[in-house]
C-alpha positions as CSV (number, residue, x, y, z in Angstrom):
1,X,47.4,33.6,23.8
2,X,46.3,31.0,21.5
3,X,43.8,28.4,22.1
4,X,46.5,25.7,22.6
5,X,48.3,28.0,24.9
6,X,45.0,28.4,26.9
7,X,44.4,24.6,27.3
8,X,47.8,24.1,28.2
9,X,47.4,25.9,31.0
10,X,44.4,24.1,32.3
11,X,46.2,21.2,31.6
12,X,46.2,19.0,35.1
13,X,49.5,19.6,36.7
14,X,50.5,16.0,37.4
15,X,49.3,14.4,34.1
16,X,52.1,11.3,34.5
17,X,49.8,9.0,36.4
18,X,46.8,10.1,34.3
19,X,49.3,9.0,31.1
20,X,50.6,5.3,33.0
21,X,46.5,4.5,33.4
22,X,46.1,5.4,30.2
23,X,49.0,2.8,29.1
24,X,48.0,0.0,31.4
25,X,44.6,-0.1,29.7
26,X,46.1,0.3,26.0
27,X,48.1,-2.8,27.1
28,X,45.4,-4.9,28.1
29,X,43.0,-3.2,25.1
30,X,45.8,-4.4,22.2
31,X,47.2,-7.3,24.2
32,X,43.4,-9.0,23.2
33,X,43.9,-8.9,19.8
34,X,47.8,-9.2,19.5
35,X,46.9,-12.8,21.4
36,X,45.0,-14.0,18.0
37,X,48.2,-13.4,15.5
38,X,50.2,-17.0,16.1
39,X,48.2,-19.4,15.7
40,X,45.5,-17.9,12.6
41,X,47.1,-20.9,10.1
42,X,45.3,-23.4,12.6
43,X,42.2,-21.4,13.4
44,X,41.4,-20.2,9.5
45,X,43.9,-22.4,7.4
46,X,43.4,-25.9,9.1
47,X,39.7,-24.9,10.7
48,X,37.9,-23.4,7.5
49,X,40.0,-25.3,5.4
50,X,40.5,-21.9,3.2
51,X,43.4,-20.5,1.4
52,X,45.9,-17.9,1.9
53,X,43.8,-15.2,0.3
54,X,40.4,-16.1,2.1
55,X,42.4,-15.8,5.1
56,X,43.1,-12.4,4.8
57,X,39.9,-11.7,4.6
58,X,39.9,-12.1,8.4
59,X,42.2,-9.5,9.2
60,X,41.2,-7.7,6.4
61,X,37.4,-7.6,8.3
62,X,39.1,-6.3,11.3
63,X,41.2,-3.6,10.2
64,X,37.8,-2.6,7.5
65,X,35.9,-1.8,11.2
66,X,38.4,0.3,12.2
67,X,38.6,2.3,9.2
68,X,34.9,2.6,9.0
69,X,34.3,2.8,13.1
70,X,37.5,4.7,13.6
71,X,36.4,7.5,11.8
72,X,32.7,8.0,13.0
73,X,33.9,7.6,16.8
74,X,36.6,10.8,16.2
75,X,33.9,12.8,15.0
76,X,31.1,11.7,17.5
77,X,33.5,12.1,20.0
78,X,34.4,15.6,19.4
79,X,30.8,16.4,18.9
80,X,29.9,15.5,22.2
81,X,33.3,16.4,24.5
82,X,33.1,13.0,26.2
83,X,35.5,9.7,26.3
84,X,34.9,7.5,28.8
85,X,32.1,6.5,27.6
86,X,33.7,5.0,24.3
87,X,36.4,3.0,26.5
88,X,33.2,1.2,28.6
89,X,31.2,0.3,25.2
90,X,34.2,-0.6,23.3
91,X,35.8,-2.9,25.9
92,X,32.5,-4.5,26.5
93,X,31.6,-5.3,23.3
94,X,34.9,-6.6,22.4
95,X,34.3,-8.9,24.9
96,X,31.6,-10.2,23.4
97,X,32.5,-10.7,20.0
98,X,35.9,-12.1,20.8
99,X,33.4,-15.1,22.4
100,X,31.4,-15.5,19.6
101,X,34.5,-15.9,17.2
102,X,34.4,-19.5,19.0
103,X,31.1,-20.4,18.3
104,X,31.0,-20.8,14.4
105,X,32.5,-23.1,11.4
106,X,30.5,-20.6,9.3
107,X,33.7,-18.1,7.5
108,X,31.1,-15.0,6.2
109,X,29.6,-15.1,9.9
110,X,32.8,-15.2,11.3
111,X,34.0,-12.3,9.4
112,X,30.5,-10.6,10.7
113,X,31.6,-11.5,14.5
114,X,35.3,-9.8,13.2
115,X,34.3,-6.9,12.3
116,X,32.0,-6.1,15.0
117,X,35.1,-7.3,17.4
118,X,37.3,-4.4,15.7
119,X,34.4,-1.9,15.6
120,X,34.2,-1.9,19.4
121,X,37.7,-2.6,20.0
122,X,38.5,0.8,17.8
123,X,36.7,2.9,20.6
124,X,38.8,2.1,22.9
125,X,42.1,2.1,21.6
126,X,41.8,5.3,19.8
127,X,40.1,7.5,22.4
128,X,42.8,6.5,24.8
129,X,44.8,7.9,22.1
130,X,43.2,11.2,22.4
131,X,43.0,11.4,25.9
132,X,46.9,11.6,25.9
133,X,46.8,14.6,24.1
134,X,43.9,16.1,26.1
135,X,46.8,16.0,29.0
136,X,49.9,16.9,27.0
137,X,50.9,20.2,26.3
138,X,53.7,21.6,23.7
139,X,56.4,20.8,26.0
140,X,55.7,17.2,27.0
141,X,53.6,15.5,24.1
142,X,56.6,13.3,22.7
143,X,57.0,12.3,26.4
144,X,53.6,11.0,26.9
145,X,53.0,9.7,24.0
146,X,56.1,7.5,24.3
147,X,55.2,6.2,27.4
148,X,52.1,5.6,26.3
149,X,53.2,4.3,23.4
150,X,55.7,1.7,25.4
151,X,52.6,0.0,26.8
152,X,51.1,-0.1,23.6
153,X,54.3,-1.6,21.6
154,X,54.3,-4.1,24.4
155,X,51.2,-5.7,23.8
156,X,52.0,-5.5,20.2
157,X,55.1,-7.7,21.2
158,X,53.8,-9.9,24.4
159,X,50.5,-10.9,23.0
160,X,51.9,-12.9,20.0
161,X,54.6,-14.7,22.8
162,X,51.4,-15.2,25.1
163,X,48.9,-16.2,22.1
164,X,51.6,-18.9,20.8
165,X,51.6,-20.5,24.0
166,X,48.0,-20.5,25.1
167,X,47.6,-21.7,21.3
168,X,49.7,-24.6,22.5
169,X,46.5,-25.6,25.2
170,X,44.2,-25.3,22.4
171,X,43.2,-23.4,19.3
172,X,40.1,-21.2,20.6
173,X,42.1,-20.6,23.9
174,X,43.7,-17.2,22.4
175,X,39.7,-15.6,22.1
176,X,38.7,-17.2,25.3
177,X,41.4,-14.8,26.9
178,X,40.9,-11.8,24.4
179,X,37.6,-11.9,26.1
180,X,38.2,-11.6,29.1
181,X,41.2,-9.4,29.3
182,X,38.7,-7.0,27.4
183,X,36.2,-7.4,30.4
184,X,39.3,-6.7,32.6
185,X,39.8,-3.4,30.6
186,X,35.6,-2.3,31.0
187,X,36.3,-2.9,35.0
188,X,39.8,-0.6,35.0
189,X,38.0,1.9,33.1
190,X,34.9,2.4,35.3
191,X,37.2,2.4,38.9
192,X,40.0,4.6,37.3
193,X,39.4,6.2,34.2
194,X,38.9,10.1,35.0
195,X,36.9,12.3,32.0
196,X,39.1,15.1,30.9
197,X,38.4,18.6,32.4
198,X,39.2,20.7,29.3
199,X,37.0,18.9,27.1
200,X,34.9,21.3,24.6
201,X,31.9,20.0,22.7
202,X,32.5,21.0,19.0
203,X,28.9,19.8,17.3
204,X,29.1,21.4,14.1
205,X,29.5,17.9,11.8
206,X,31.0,20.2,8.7
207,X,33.5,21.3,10.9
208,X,34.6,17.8,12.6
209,X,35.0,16.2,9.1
210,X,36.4,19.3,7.6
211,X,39.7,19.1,10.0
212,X,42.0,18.1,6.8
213,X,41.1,21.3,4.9
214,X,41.4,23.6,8.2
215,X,44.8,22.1,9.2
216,X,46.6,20.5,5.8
217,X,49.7,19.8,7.5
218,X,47.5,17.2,9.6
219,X,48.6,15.3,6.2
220,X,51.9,14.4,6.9
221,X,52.0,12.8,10.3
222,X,48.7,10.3,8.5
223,X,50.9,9.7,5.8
224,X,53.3,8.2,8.3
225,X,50.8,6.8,10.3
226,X,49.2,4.8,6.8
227,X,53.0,3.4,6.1
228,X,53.4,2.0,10.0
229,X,50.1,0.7,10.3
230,X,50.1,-0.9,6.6
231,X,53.5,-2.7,7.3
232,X,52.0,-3.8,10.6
233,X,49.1,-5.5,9.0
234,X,51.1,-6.9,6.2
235,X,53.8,-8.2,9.1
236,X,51.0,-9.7,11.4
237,X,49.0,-11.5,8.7
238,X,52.0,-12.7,6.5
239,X,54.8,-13.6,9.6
240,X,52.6,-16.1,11.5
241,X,51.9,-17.9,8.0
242,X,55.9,-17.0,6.4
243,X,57.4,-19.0,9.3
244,X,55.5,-22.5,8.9
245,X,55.2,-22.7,5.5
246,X,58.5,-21.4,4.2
247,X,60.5,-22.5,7.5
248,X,58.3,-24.7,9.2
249,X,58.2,-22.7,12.8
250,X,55.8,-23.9,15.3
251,X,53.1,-21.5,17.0
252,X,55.1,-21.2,20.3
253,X,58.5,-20.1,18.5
254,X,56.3,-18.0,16.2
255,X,55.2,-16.1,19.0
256,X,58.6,-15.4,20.1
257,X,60.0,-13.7,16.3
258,X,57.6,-11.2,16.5
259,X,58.0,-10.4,20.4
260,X,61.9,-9.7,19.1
261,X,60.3,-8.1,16.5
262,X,58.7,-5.7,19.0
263,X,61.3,-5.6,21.4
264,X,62.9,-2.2,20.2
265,X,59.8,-0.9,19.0
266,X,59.1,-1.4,23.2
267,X,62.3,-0.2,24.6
268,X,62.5,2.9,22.0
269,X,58.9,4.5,22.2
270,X,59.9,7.0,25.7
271,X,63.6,8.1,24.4
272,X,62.9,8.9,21.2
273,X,59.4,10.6,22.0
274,X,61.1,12.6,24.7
275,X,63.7,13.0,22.2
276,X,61.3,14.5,19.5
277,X,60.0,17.1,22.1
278,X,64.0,18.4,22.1
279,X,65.5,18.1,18.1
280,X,61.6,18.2,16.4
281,X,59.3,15.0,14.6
282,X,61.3,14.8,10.9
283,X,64.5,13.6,11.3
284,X,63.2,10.2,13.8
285,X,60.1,10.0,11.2
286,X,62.5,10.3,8.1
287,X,64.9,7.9,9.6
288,X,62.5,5.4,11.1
289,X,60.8,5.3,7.5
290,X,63.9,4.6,5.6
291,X,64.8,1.6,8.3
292,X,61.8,0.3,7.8
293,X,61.8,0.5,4.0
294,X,64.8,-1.2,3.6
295,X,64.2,-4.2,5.7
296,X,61.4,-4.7,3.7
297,X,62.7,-5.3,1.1
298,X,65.2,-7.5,1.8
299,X,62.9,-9.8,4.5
300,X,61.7,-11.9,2.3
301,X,65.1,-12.9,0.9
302,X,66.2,-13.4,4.1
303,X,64.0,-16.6,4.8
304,X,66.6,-18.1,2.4
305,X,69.2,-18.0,4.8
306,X,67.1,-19.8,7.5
307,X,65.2,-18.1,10.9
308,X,67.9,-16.4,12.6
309,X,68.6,-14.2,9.6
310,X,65.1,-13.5,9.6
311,X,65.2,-12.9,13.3
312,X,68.1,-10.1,13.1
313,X,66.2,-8.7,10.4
314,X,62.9,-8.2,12.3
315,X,64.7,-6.8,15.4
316,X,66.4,-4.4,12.7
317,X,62.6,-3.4,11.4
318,X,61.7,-3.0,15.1
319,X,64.0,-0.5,15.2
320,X,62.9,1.9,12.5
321,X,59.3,1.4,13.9
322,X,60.6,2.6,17.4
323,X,61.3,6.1,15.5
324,X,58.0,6.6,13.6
325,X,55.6,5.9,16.3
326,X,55.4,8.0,19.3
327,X,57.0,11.0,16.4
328,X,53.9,10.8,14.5
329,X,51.4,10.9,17.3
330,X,53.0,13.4,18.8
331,X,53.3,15.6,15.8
332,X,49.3,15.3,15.3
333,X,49.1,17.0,18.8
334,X,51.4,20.2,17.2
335,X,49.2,20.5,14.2
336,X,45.6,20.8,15.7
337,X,44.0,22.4,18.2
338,X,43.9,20.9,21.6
339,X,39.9,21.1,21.1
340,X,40.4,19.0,17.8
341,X,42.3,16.0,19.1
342,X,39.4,13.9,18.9
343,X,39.3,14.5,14.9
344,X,42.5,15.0,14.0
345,X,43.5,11.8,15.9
346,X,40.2,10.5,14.0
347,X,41.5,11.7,10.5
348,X,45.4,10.5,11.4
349,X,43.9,6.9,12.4
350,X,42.1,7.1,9.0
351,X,44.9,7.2,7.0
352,X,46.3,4.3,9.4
353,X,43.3,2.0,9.2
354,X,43.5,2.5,5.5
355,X,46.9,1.2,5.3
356,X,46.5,-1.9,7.4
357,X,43.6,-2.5,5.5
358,X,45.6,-2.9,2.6
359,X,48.5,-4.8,4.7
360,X,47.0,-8.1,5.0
361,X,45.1,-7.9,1.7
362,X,48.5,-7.4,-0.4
363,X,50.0,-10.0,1.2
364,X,47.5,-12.6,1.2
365,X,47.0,-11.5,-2.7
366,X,51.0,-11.8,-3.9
367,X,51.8,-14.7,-1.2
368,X,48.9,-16.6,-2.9
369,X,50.4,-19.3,-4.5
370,X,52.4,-20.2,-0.8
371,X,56.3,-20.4,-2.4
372,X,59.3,-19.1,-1.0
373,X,59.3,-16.7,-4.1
374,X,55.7,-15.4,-3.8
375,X,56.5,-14.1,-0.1
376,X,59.9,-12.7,-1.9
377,X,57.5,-10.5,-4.0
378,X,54.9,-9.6,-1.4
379,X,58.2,-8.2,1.0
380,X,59.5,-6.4,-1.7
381,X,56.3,-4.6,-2.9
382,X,55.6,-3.6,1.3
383,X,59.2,-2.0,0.9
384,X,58.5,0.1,-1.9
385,X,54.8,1.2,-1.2
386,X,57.0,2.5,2.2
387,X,59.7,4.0,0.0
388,X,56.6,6.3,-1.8
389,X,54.8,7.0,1.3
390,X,58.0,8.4,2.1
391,X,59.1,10.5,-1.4
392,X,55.4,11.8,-0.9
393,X,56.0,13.3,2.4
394,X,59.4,14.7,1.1
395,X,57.9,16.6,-2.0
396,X,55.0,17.8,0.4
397,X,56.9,19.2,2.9
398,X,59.2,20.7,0.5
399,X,57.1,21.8,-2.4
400,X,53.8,22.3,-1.4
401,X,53.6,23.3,2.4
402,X,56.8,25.6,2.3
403,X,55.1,27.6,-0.4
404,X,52.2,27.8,1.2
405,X,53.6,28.3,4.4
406,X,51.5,25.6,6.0
């Protein structure tokens, strides 16, 4: 009996409530920052009177603090065998630095209070992450991590829609309630969140950090996870600032594109995780990515033919996200040990917080010069990077892996 088969067994036998907690407090976790996406040209453009590429710096601060913290709490975590203790610091700090976004018209101190925002907000997201796959088992990972995933697509796609119209009762009202929905998450965690039984301390740091080179194949689900969370942060930074100066779209109805963005990304995480657990992660991963890649491409040309095009288009990307997501979770869970979920989740949010890293960053760089032509290019270049992501994978899985037989 392997060690997976061992913890499976210890697994708690009615893990669904455990998994819907763990979703109602991703919600609220994500739906804090997702609130600040709408209305970033009137709080950075208009505010700090900066351009497109000094804007980017702000999401490029965040998503820098997840990389960095993201990494260091999978490893301390594992060392140590606890979570709950990362939810309560994480939401509470967040709360914190979500305040003091409002309290400055300096930009390098605002990009201080940003990144120490998404270093405490990284704790919790992620190790509610893990904790899902503490409680799955082989035959019900997909499952979980669909639903949970469903709560977290939803704040992806409510929070814009909410953060467009509390934009519309003023421009720091977003981070007022980023604060305190982050507050509200500390107080769910401390009444409901339960510590994992299972949990095994692992405090050899060579080992934690060495997870890659133990488990190679942990490659290809990061892979995917760097191409969804680099298109994310290249969407989020470049469709709030797309829509107003290409189509002049108002916060409110800016909002709304990229909660019909999310919609399917919503409605799809539970059937095609549970679907994943029946036919195997490739084929949704494979034909997610190619969705994905495609739209792309061709979004930025779309803005030519005015904001519905660009609408069907987005509901189209949602789509291809809905396959990738809850897939490439789940298929970290079937490459490491259930004792390694904190670092192998660590190393497959890596590659992610890598990717969405660069998102923003491109796109503030090729959309610089603010023409209907610049955000052409900065589309067509996100397609492609997702079309090699993809080819990489491909030749991995077929040349290198299958020789080595993993």
């Amino acid at each position: 009996m392997t060690n997976n088969d061992n913890l499976d067994s210890q697994s708690d036998p009615e893990p669904l409530s455990q998994i819907i907690i763990l979703g109602i407090l991703v919600l609220v976790t994500i739906l804090a920052p997702a609130l600040l996406h709408t209305n970033q040209y009137e709080f950075l453009i208009e505010r700090f009177e900066l351009n497109l590429l000094k804007a980017s710096y702000f999401d490029t601060a965040l998503y820098t603090s997840y990389l960095i913290a993201g990494i260091l709490t999978a490893i301390i975590a594992n060392q140590i065998g606890k979570r709950k203790i990362f939810i309560l610091l994480g939401s509470s700090g967040s709360s914190v630095f979500y305040l003091a976004m409002t309290t400055t018209l300096n930009f390098p101190l605002l990009l201080i209070f940003r990144f120490l925002q998404g270093s405490f907000t990284v704790l919790c997201w992620q190790i509610l992450m893990t904790i899902v796959l503490d409680l799955s088992t082989a035959q019900n990972r997909g499952r979980n991590l669909g639903i949970f995933g469903m709560f977290l697509a939803l704040a992806m796609g409510s929070g814009p829609v909410l953060g467009g119209i509390l934009a519309g009762l003023g421009v720091l009202v977003p981070y007022y309630a980023a604060s305190l929905l982050s507050f509200f998450v500390f107080l769910l965690a401390l009444v409901f969140l339960k510590e994992p039984r299972q949990l095994i301390p692992k405090p050899s740091f060579l080992k934690n950090v060495g997870i890659v080179f133990r488990k190679p194949r942990l490659i290809i689900p990061a892979i995917f996870n760097f191409v969804d969370r680099f298109h994310i942060g290249f969407i989020l930074f470049i469709l709030p600032l797309f829509l107003p100066i290409v189509l002049q779209v108002e916060p409110e109805l800016r909002g709304m594109v990229l909660g019909l963005f999310a919609l399917p990304f919503i409605i799809l995480q539970y059937p095609v995780g549970k679907w994943s657990d029946k036919i195997g992660r490739y084929k949704p991963l494979i034909i997610g990515s190619i969705t994905v890649g495609v739209m792309l491409t061709i979004m930025g040309y779309l803005g030519s033919f005015g904001l519905f095009a660009v609408i069907i288009g987005f509901i189209i990307l949602g789509i291809g996200n809905g396959f990738t997501g809850p897939t490439a979770m789940a298929l970290v869970g079937d490459t490491v040990e259930a004792d390694d979920n904190a670092v192998g989740m660590g190393f497959f949010n890596l590659l992610g917080n890598i990717g969405i890293v660069m998102g923003p960053f491109i796109g503030g760089f090729l959309a610089y010069s603010e023409t209907q032509t610049a955000f052409v290019t900065a589309f067509v270049v996100a397609g492609l990077i997702e079309f090699i992501s993809l080819t990489g994978v491909i030749l991995l899985i077929l040349f290198v892996f299958k020789r080595n037989k993993g």
